[in-house]
C-alpha positions as CSV (number, residue, x, y, z in Angstrom):
1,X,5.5,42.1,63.4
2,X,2.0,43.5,61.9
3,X,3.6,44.1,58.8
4,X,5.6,40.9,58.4
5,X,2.1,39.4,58.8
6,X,0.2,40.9,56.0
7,X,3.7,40.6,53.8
8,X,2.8,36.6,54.7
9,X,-0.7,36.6,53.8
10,X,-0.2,38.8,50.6
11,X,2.7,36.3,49.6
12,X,-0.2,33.4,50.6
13,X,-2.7,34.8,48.4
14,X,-0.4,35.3,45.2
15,X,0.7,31.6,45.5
16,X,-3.2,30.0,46.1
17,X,-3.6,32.2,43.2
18,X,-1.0,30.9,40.9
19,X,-2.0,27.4,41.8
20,X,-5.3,28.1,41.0
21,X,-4.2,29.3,37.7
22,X,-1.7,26.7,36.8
23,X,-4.8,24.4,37.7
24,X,-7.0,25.4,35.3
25,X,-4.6,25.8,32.9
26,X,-3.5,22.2,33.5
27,X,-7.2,21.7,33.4
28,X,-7.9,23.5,30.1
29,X,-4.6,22.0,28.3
30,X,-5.8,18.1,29.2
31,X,-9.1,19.2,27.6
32,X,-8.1,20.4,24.6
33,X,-5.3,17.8,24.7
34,X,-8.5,15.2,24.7
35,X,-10.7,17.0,22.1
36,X,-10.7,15.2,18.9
37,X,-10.0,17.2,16.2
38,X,-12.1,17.9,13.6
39,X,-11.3,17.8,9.7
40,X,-11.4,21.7,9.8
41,X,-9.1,21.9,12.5
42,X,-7.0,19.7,10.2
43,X,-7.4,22.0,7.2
44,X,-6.9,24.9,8.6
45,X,-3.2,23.5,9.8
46,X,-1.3,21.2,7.5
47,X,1.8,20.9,9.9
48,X,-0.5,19.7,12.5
49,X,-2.5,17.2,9.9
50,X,0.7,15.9,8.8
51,X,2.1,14.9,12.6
52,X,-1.5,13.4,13.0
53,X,-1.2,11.0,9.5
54,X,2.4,9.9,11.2
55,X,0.1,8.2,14.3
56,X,-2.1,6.6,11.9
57,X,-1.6,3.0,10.1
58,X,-0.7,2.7,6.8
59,X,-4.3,0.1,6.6
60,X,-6.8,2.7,8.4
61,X,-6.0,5.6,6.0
62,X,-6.5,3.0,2.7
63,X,-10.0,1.9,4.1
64,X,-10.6,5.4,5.0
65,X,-10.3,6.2,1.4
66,X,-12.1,3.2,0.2
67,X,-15.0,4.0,2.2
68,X,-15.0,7.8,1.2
69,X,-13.6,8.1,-1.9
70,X,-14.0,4.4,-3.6
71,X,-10.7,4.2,-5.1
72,X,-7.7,2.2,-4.9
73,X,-5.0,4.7,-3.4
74,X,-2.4,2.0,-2.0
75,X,0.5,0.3,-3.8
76,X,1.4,-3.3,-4.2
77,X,3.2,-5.8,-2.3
78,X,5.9,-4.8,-5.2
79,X,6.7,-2.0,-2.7
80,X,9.2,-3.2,0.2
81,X,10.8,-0.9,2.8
82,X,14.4,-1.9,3.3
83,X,14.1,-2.1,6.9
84,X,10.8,-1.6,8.7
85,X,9.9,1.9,8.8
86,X,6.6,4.5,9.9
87,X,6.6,7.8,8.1
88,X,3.9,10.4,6.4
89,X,5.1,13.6,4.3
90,X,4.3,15.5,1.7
91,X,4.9,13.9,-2.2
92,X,8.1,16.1,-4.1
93,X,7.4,13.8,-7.1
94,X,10.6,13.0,-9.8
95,X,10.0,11.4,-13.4
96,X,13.4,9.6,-15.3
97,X,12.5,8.5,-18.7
98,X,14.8,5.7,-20.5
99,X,16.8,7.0,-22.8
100,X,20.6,6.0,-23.4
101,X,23.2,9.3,-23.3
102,X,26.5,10.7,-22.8
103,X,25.1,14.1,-21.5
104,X,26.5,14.8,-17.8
105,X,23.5,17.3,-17.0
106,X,20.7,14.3,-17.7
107,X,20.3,14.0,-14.3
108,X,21.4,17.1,-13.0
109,X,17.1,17.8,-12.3
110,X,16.8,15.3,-9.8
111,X,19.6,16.2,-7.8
112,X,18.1,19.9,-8.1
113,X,14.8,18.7,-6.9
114,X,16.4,16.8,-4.1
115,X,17.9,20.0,-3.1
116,X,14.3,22.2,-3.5
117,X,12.8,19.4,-0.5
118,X,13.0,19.7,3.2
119,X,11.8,18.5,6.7
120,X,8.4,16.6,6.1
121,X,9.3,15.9,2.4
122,X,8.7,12.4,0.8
123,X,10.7,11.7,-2.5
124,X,8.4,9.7,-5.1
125,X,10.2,8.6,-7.8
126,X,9.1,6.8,-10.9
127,X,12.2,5.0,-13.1
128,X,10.6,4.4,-16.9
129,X,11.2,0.0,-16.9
130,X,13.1,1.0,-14.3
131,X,12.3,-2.6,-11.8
132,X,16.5,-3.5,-12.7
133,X,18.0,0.4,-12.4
134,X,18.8,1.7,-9.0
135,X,16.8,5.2,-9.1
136,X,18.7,6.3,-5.9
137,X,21.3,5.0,-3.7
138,X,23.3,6.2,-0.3
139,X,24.6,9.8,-1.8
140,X,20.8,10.8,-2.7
141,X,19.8,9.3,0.2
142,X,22.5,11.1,2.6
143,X,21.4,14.3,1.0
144,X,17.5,13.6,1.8
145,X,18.5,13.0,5.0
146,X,20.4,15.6,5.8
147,X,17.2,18.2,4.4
148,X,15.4,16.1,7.5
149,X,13.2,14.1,4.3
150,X,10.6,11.6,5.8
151,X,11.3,9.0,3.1
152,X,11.6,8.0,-0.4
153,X,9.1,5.6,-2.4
154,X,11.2,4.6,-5.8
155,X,9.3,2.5,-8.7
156,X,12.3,1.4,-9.4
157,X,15.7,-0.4,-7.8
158,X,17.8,1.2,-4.4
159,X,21.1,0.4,-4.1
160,X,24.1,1.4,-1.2
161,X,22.2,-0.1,1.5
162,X,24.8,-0.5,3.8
163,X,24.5,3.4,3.9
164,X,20.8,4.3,4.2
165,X,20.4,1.6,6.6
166,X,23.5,3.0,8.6
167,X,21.7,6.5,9.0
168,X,18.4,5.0,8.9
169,X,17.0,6.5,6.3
170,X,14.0,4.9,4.7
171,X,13.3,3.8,1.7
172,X,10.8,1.7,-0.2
173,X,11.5,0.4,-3.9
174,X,10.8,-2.4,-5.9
175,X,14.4,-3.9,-4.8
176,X,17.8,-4.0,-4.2
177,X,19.6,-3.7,-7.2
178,X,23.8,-2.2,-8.4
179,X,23.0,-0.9,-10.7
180,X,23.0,3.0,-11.9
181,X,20.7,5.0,-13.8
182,X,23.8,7.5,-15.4
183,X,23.7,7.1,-19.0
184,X,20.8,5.4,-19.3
185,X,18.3,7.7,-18.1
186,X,17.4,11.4,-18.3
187,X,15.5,13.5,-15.9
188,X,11.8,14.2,-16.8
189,X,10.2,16.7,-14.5
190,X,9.8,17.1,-11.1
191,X,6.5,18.0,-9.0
192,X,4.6,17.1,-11.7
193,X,2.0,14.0,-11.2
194,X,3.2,10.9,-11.8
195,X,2.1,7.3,-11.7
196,X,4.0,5.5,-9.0
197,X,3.4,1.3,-8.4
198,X,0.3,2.2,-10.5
199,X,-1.1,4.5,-8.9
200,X,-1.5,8.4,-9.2
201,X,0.7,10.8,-7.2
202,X,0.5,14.6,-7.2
203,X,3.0,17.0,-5.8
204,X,2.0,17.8,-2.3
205,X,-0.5,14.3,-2.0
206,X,0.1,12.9,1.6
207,X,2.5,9.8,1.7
208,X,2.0,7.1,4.5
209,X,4.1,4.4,4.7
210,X,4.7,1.4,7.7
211,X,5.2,-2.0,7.7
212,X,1.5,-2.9,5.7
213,X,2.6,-0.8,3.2
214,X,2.6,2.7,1.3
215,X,-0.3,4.9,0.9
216,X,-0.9,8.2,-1.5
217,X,-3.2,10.2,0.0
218,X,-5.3,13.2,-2.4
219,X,-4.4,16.5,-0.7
220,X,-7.5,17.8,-1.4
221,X,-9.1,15.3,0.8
222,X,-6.8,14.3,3.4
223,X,-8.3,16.4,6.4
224,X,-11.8,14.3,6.2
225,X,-9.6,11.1,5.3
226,X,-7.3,11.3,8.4
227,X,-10.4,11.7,11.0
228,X,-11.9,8.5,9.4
229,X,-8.5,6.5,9.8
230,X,-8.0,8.0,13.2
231,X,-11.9,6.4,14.2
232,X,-11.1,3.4,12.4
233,X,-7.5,2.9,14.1
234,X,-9.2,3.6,17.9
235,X,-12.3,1.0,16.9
236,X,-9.2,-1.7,16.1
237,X,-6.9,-0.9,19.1
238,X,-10.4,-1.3,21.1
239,X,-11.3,-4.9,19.9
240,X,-7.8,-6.3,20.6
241,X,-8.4,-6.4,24.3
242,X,-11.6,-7.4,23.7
243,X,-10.7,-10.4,21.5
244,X,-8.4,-11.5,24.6
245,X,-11.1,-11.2,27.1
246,X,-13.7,-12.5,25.9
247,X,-11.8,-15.0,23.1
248,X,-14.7,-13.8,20.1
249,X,-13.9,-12.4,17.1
250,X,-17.2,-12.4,16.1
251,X,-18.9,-10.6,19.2
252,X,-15.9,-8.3,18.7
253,X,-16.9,-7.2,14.8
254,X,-20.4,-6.8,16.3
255,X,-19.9,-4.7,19.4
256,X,-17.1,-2.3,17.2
257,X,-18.2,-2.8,13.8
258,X,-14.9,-3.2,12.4
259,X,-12.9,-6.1,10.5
């Protein structure tokens, strides 16, 4: 009877001690859960930085970059998603220059680089007077989806949109178009910088895109540009309850700072 005793005391002790540690540990993992994180915590882990631009709007990281870097790093209303979308990955930039042919490998480098991308990649194309050409369609786009791509953002026309709306891959472009790009265009280099919707893209730049819009983000200063967005993103979701209760727009700019 002694013994069963102590065997129930032992066994209490080991469980008050694992709930003590699964407490703490609890404790310790909401903490760091909480912590903001910091642009070298960013830099020092790109698959985390990336995750943290896809919680991000596509209008906080272009005033982020306006505020830090002065520049212009958003494209134009030219740009249309064809159904609404949220997505951030990493630029695998394609060129096609016009150029009217009968060779059957012209294109063969874009379907090569569509095969060199993976999970988290974003395909930037630019189509040379290409606003009338479709520079993809639904077999590039089944492919990119099936390497788990995060998007595609074509200066140029989509087409097959029955398909890449059916497996819901996104794409942004300057329209719908039928028409093809074989024989009429030849590949021009891929991951090398390009000017997409006017504005510069380098392999490996950070692409956001939602509803507002697509946004190239410099790689070499997206850690410092996502913790701005992020500040910026909490000061708006903060004012809209605000707004509500107390019906003030203006007392709202003034108590967050933000418009």
């Amino acid at each position: 009877m002694r013994l069963s005793t102590l065997a129930m005391r032992r066994c209490g002790i080991v469980i008050t001690i694992v709930i003590v540690v699964v407490a703490v540990l609890m404790a310790i993992h909401v903490v760091l859960a909480d912590t903001p994180k910091t642009a070298a915590d960013y830099a020092a882990d790109s698959a985390l930085m990336i995750d943290a631009y896809r919680h991000v709007e596509a209008a906080s990281v272009s005033d982020a970059i306006e505020q830090l870097l002065h520049e212009k790093r958003y494209m134009s209303h030219r740009m249309q998603s064809i159904f609404a979308t949220k997505f951030a990955g990493t630029a695998l930039t394609v060129k096609l220059v016009k150029e009217e042919n009968h060779d059957p490998d012209a294109l063969s480098g874009m379907l090569k680089a569509i095969d060199s991308g993976g999970p988290g990649s974003v395909y930037v194309m630019t189509v040379e007077d290409g606003a009338d050409i479709a520079g993809m369609g639904g077999l590039m786009g089944t492919a990119m989806f099936s390497r788990n791509f995060a998007g595609a953002v074509i200066d140029g026309g989509v087409r097959d949109l029955p398909q890449l709306k059916k497996i819901g891959f996104p794409v942004y472009s300057t329209g719908p178009v039928p028409s093809t790009s074989v024989s009429h265009y030849r590949f021009g280099g891929m991951n090398v910088p390009v000017v997409c919707d006017g504005i510069k893209v380098a392999p490996e730049d950070i692409i956001v895109a939602d509803q507002d819009g697509v946004v190239v983000v410099p790689r070499g200063r997206a850690p410092e540009i996502l913790v701005l967005a992020q500040h910026l993103d909490e000061s708006e979701h903060s004012m809209y309850p605000f707004i509500e209760k107390f019906h003030s727009i203006e007392e709202a700019v003034k108590q967050f700072g933000r418009i």
